[in-house]
N, C-alpha and C positions, 0 to 999 in steps of 0.2 A: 504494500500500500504506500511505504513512504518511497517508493524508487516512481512509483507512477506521478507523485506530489513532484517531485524532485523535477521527474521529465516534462512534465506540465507545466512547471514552473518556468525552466529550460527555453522550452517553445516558447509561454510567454511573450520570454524574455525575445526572445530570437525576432520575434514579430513587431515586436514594440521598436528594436532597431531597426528593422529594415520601413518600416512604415516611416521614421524619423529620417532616416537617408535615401527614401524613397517615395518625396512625398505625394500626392495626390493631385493632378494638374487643377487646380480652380477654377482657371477656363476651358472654354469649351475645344478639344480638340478637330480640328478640319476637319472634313470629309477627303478621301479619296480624290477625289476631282475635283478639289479646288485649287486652282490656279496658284502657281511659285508664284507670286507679289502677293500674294492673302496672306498664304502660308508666313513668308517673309514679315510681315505686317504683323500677324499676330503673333510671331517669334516675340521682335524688337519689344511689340507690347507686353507678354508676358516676363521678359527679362528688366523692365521699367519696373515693371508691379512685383516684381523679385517671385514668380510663378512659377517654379524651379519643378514643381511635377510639365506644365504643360512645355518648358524649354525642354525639357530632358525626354518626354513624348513628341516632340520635333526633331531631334537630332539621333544620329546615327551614330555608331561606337565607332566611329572614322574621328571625332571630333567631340571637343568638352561641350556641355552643355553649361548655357549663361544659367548662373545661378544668383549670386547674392555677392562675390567677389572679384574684381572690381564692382561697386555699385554700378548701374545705368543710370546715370541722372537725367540727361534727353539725347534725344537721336532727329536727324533729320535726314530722309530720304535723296542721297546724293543723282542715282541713275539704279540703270542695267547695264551690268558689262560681262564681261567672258566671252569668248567663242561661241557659245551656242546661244550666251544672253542665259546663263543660268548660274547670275551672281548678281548681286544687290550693294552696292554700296552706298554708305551713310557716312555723315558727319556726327560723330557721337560725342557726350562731354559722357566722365567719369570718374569715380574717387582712385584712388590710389589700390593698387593689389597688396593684399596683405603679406606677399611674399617677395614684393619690391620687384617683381618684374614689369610692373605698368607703372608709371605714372599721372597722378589725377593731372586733366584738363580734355582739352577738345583735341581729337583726332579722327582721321580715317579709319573708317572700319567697313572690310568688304563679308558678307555671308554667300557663300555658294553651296547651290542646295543639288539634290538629282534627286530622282524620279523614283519613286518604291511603290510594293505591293498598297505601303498604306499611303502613298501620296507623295506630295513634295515634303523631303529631311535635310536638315541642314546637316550639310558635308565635310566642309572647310568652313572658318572663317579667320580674320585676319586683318594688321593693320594693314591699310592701303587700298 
């Protein structure tokens, strides 16, 4: 009885972290078929609003998903660029990385996404 308590507990426990580093997107995730600049669109937005379930339901394990470090403070829709025109860049302001490899202010920032079973995911992204 007390190995069952023990393993119960265990799970739990197990559940309780991965829900805390896994969290639940707040907005609403795209469809399928909505268009790379929605997609894009509601990326940017959900990494403003610090939405770290729905950036990390956008993105691919090709690339980090915006979460909460650097802050996003605002973003402003630069073009379409790439080859095939499947990259987004913006003029973004931001706080500082907590691990000193950004630093806070206004820069370029490009997002290049491609095309998957669930839709358009972000790829790449980057300064410039």
């Amino acid at each position: 009885m007390v190995g069952l308590i023990v393993v119960g507990g265990a799970a739990a426990c197990i559940a309780i972290a991965i829900a805390l580093l896994n969290p639940a997107p707040r907005g609403r995730i795209p469809d399928a078929s909505a268009p790379m600049a929605t997609v894009a669109a509601i990326y940017m937005e959900a990494a403003a609003q610090q939405d770290c379930g729905l950036t990390r339901a956008l993105t691919t394990s090709n690339t980090s998903a915006w979460c909460d470090a650097p802050r996003l403070i605002s973003y402003t829709l630069s073009g379409r660029t790439g080859d095939d025109g499947e990259c987004m860049t913006y003029v973004i302001t931001i706080t500082a990385s907590g691990d000193g490899s950004m630093k806070a202010g206004t820069q370029p920032w490009s997002l290049c996404f491609r095309q998957t079973a669930a839709g358009w995911r972000l790829w790449d992204q980057g300064q410039g």
